[in-house]
N, C-alpha and C positions, 0 to 999 in steps of 0.2 A: 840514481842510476838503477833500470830494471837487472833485475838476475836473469839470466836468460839459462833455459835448461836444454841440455842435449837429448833429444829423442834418444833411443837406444833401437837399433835394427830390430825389425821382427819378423818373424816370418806368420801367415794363417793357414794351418792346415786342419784336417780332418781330425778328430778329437778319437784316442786310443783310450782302451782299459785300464791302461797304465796310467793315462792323465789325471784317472778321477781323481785320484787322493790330492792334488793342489786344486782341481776343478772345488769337488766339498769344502776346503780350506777356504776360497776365494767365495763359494756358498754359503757358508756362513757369517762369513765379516762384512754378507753385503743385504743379505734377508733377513727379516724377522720370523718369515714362515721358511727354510731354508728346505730345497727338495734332497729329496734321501738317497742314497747311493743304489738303493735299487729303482727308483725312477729315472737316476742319468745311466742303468745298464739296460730300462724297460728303451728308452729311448736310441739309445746306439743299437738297438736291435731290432727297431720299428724300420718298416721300409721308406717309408714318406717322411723321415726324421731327418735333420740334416746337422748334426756337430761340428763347429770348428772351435777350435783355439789360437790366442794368440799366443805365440812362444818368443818370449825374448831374448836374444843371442848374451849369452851371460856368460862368465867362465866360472869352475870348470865345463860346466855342459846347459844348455840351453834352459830354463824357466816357463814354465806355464802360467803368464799374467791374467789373463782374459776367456772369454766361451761364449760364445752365443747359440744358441738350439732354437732349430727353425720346423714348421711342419711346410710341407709339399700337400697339396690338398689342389683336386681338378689346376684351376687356370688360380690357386691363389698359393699364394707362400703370407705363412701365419708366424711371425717373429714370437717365441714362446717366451725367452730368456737370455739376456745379454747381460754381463756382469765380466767387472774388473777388478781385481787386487787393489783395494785402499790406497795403499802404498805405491801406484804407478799408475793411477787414474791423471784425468787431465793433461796425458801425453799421447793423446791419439790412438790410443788401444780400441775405445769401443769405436770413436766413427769406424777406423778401417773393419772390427765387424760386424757394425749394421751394413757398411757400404760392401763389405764382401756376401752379405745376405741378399741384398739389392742386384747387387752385379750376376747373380744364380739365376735370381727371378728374371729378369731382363733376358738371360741367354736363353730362360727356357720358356720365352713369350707368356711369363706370367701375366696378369691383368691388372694384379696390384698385389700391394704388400702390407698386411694387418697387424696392429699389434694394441696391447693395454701397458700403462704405464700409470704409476701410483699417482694422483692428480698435484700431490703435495713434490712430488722429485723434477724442480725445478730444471734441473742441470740436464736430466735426460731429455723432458721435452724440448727444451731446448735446442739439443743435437738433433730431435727429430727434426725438428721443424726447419733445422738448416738443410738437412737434408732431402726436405720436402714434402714429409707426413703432413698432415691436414687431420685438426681433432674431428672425430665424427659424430662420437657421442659422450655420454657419463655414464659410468655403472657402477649406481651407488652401491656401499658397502661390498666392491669386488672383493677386497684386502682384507674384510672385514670391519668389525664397526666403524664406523667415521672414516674409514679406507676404502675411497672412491677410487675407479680407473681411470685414466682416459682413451677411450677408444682412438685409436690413428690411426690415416690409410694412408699409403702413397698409389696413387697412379702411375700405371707403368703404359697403360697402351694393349699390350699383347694380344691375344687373339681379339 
């Protein structure tokens, strides 16, 4: 008999200064090169930057599971970083925010959607590729030594 688990409610919204400290937390348990807490305040202050989180409805008060940071760039949207809580991955946090990345680009007649993913993290391309990234290229030693990328695009259409 499968165990079957209960999603838990969440909500995605715009990512605050007050996030960072579970944002870093979830940065760490999930990168080897983890960005620094003055790179997520360079970015919430960048105009073409776009932050969200997921927050999951928890008592007493709401949790910061998830983050994704997007760039806005002419007619492309650049997926910079998406990352989930160890501990609440594989319940739908990241598609809903690659898919809330996607759904931005889309309204604002982006053209496509770019991103690098470690060539060895299975799991992620994965979810791209449900979602409809198509790899475009390699870039050796993006990660560093023996840590290739894979470049992936989605087509959206837009202008």
């Amino acid at each position: 008999m499968a165990v079957r688990h209960e999603i838990p409610h969440f909500a995605l919204r715009d990512m605050r200064r007050d996030d960072l400290g579970a944002v870093l937390e979830i940065e760490r348990r999930s990168f080897t090169q983890p960005w620094s807490r003055a790179f997520f305040e360079k970015e919430l202050a960048t105009p073409f930057a776009g932050l969200v989180v997921a927050e999951e409805e928890a008592l007493p008060r709401p949790r910061v599971v998830g983050y994704a940071c997007r760039w806005r760039v002419t007619d492309e949207v650049h997926l910079l970083n998406v990352a989930v809580h160890p501990e609440r991955r594989g319940l739908g946090y990241g598609r809903g925010l690659v898919a809330c990345v996607v759904d931005e680009a889309r309204a604002a007649a982006a053209r496509a959607v770019f991103l690098e993913v470690r060539a060895g993290n299975v799991v992620a391309r994965r979810l791209y590729r449900q979602l409809g990234f198509k790899d475009l290229g390699v870039r050796r030693a993006y990660y560093g030594p023996g840590q290739d990328a894979i470049v992936m695009e989605l087509r959206l259409g837009g202008r």
